[in-house]
LUMDO-63010 format. One record per residue: residue in one letter; x, z, y of N, C-alpha, C in turn. Coordinates in steps of 0.1 Angstrom, whole numbers, plus 5000, padded with zeros to 4 digits. Layout:
AXZYXZYXZY ...
! end
This chain:
X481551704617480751684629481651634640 X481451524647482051484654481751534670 X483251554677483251654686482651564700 X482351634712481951624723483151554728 X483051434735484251374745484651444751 X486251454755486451514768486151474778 X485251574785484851574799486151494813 X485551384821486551304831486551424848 X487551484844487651594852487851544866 X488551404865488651294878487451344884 X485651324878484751284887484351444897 X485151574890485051654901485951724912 X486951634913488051694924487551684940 X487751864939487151884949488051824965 X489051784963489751734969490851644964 X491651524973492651434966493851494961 X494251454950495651494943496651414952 X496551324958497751214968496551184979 X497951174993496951105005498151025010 X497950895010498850825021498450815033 X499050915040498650945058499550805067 X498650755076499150655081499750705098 X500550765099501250865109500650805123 X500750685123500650565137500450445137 X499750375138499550215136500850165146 X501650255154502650155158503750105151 X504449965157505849915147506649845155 X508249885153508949785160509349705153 X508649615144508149505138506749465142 X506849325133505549255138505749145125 X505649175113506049105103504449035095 X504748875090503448835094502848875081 X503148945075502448955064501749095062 X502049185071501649315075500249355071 X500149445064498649475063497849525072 X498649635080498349685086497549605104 X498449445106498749405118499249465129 X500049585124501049655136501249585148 X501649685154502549645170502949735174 X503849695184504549755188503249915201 X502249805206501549915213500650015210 X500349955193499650015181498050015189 X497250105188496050125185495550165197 X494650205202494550295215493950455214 X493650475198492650565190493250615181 X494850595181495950665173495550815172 X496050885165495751085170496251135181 X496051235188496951335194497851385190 X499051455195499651515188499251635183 X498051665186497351785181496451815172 X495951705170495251625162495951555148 X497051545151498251525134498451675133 X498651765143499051885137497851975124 X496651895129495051925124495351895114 X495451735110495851625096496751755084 X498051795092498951855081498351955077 X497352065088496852195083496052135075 X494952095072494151995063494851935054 X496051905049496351845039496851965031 X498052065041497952235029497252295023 X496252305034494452405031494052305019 X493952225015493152075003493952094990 X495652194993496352144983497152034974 X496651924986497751774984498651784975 X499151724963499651754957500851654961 X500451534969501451444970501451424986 X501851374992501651295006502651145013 X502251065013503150915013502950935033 X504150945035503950915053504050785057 X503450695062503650575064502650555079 X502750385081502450365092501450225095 X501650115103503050115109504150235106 X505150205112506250355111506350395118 X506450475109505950635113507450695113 X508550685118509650685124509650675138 X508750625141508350635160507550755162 X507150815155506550935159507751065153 X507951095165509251175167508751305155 X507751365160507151535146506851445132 X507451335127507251305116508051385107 X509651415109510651505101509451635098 X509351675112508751785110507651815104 X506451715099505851715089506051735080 X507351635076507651665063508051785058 X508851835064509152025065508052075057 X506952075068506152175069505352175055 X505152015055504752015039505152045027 X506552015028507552005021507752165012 X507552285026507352415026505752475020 X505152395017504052435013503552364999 X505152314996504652264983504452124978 X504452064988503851924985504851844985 X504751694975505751624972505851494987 X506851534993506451385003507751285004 X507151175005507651055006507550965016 X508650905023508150835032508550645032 X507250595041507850425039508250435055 X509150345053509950315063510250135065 X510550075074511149945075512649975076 X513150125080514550145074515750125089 X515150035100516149975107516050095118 X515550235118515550295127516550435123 X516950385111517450555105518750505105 X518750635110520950665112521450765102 X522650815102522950915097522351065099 X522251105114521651195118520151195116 X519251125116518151105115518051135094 X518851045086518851095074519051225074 X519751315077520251455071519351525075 X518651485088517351585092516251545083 X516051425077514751415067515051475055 X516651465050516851515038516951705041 X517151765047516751935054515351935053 X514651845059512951865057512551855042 X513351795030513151825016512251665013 X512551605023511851455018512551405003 X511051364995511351394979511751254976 X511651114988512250964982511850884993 X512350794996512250725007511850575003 X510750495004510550385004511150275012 X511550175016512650125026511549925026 X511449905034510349775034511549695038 X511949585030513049515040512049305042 X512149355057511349235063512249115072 X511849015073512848905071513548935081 X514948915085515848905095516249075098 X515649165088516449305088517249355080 X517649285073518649255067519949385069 X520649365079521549415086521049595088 X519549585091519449725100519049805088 X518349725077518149765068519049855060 X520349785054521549775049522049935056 X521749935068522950115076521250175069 X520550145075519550275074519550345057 X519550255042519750235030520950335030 X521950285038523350365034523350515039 X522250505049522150635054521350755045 X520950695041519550765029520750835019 X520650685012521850725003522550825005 X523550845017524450905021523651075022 X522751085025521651175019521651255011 X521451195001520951224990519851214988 X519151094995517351084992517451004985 X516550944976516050854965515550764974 X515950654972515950494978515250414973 X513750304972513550214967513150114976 X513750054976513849894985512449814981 X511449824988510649694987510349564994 X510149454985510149294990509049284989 X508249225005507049164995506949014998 X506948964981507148824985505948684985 X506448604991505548525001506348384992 X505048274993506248104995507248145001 X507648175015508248165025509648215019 X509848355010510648375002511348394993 X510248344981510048344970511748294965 X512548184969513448114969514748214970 X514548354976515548434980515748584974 X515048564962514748664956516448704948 X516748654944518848634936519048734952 X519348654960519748664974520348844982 X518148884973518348994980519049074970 X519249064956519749174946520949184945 X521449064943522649034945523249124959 X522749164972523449214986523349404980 X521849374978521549574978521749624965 X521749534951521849644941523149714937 X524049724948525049794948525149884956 X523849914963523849974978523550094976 X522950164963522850304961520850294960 X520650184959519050214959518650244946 X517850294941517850304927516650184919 X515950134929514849984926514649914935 X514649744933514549704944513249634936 X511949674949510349624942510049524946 X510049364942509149304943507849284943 X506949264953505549324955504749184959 X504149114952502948984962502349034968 X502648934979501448954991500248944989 X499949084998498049074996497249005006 X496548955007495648865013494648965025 X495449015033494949165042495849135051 X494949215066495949195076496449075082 X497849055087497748975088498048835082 X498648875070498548785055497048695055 X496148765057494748705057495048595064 X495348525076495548425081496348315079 X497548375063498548265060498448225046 X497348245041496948175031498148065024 X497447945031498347845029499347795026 X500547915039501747905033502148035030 X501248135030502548255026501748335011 X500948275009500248344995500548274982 X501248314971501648284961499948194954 X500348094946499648074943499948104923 X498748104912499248154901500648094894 X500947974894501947894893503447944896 X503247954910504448004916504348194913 X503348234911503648424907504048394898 X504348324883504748304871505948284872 X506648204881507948144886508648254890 X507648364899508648474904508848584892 X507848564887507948664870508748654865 X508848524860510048514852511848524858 X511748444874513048514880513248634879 X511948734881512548884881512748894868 X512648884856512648904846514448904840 X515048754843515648724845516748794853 X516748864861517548984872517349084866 X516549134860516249254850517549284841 X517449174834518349114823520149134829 X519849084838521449074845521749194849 X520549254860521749354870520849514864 X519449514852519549634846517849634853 X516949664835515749644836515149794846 X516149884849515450024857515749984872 X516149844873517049834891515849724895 X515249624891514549544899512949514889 X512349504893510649544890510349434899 X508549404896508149284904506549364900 X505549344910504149364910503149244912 X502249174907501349114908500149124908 X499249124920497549094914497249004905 X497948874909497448764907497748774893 X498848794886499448794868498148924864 X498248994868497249114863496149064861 X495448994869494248964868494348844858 X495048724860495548644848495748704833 X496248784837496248824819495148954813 X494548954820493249064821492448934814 X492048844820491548694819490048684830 X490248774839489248784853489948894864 X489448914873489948994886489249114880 X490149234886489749404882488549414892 X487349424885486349514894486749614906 X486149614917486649664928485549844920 X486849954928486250064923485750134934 X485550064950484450124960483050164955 X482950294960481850344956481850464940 X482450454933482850504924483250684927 X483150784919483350904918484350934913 X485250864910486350904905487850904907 X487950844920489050814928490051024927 X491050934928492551094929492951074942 X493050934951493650944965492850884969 X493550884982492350864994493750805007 X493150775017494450695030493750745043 X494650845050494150885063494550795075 X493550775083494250635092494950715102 X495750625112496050715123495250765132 X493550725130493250795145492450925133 X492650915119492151065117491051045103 X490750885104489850875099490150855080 X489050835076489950855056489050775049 X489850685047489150575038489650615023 X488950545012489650535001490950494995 X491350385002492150265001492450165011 X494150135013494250095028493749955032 X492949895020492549755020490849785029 X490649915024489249935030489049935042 X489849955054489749975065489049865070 X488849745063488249645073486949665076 X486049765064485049795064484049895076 X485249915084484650025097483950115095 X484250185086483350325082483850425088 X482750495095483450595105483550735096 X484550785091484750925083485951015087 X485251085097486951095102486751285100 X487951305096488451385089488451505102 X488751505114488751575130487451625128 X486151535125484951585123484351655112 X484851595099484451685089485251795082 X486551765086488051805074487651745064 X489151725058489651695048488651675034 X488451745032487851755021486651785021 X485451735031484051685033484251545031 X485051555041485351315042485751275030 X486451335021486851295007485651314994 X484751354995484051394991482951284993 X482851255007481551155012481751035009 X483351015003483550875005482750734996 X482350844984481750774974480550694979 X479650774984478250744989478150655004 X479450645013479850545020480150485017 X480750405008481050295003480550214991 X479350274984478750254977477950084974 X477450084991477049944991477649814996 X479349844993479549734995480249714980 X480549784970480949724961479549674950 X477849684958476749634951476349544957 X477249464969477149294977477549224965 X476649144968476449054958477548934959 X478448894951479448794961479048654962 X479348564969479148434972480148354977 X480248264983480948144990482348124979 X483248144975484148134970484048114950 X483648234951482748334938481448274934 X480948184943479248194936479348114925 X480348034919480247904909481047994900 X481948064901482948124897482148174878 X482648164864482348214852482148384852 X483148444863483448564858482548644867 X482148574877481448624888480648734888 X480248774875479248894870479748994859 X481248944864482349024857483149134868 X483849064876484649114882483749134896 X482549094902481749114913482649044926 X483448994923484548894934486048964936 X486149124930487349204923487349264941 X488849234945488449354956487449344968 X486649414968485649404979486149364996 X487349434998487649465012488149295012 X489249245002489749105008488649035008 X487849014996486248935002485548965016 X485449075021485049075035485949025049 X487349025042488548995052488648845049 X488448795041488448655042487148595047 X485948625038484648505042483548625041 X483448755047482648825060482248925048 X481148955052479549015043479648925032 X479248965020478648875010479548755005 X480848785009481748695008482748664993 X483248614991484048554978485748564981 X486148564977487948594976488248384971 X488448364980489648244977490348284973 X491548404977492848404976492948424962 X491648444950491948474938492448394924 X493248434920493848334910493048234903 X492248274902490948144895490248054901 X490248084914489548014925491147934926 X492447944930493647904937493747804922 X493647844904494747794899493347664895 X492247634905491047504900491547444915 X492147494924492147414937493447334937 X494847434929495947384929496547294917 X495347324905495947254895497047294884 X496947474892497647554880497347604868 X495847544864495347594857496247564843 
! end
């Protein structure tokens, strides 16, 4: 007799196993590919500092098993160490992203005392240099270091460039990542979004660097290949009961995913805690992953395959009811990659 499936224990967590908390929409960058579209003056609806103190009690009380601190950076908000502490003390694995050009030696030794478990390091064009001390600082640490690129046309060409400077620097990976079509990438289409052709090109370079300087030191991520060798775009999983993380914004509020934010769903965690808003998020978001897609997508074969794949870039590019250009099937019949 054949047995009962195992039950998807996913669809009842009463709370998230990981939360990437977004400390501050502020940055002393302004890099154009930014998801976030940081600034320097950030948001006007950022939290209190009273109000982040709320965030961490809520992320212990939930039992977070993970927490990613990020931003904008979140190195401008001075009680960031101190979060990590506090979490750090209660169990939870935390990691932070950084653009790197703000950390010194002193500033490393106080994150590595707060028990920070690895440090992400974003290196954005012309930081180079600040990047390089803040990396050495880590290292010097003893935090775990991974350098990420995210690459654009504008780049793509400099990819040797960057492994060749940092894979001696003590980082333990340096990630190549494609740009996502969010933020303010959504505006540079043209010239700063890979098109399938050229993500093949960068494939194989990293591939090739794998080879040379050691297949555990340089990695490369793609939508665009994933979905290519899938042979359609991954269905968007908004709305779905099964999600493990979730993304707290800086003024409080908790979406699923940091692509979602363009969706304005008001869920904010100050009003419900933690783990009501995580709970609700299914049935808020429900109807946009059952928009029907169009303009891009409506001609499209897969169209009733993939539903236009991620919902939030379809609304960031062509509104409500919108279609994803930036998608490899749509790009490789426009460019001729096919």
């Amino acid at each position: 007799m054949a047995s009962d499936p195992a039950p998807d224990f996913s669809k009842y967590l009463a709370t998230p196993l990981a939360v990437n908390w977004c400390v501050t929409s502020r940055c002393n960058l302004a890099c154009p590919y930014c998801l976030e579209s940081a600034t320097a003056a950030g948001a006007r609806d950022d939290a209190t500092r009273e109000e982040r103190e709320r965030i961490v009690d809520e992320l212990v009380s939930c039992h977070v098993l993970k927490v990613y601190l990020s931003g904008g950076e979140p190195l401008l908000v001075a009680e960031t160490p101190r979060y990590a502490a506090r979490l750090h003390e209660a169990g939870v694995r935390v990691r932070l992203t950084t653009n790197g050009v703000l950390i010194d030696e002193c500033l490393a030794r106080t994150l590595a005392d707060a028990g920070l478990a690895a440090a992400e390091v974003s290196l954005h064009p012309g930081t180079e240099d600040g990047v390089e001390r803040g990396v050495a600082a880590l290292v010097g640490a003893r935090i775990p270091v991974v350098l990420r690129v995210v690459v654009t046309k504008r780049n793509a060409g400099r990819l040797r460039a960057f492994v060749e400077r940092f894979v001696g620097s003590g980082v333990e990976t340096i990630s190549f990542q494609e740009v996502m079509p969010l933020g303010r990438a959504s505006g540079d289409l043209e010239t700063g979004t890979l098109s399938l052709d050229e993500a093949r090109r960068v494939r194989d370079e990293v591939e090739a660097l794998r080879k040379e300087f050691g297949e555990d030191r340089v990695a490369f991520s793609s939508a665009t290949l994933s979905d290519a060798e899938i042979g359609h775009p991954v269905p968007c999983t908004l709305g779905k009961g099964n999600w493990k993380t979730c993304e707290i914004r800086p003024d409080g509020n908790v979406i699923p995913c940091a692509p979602a934010v363009v969706f304005g769903v008001r869920n904010s965690l100050h009003e419900k805690g933690l783990k009501r808003a995580w709970q609700d998020l299914p049935a808020l978001y429900r109807e946009f992953a059952e928009e029907d897609p169009g303009g891009a997508c409506a001609a499209c074969a897969f169209r009733e395959t993939c539903r236009g794949g991620c919902r939030a870039i379809c609304r960031q590019l062509e509104g409500p009811g919108g279609g994803n250009p930036a998608c490899a099937f749509f790009r490789s019949c426009a460019d001729g990659d096919a």
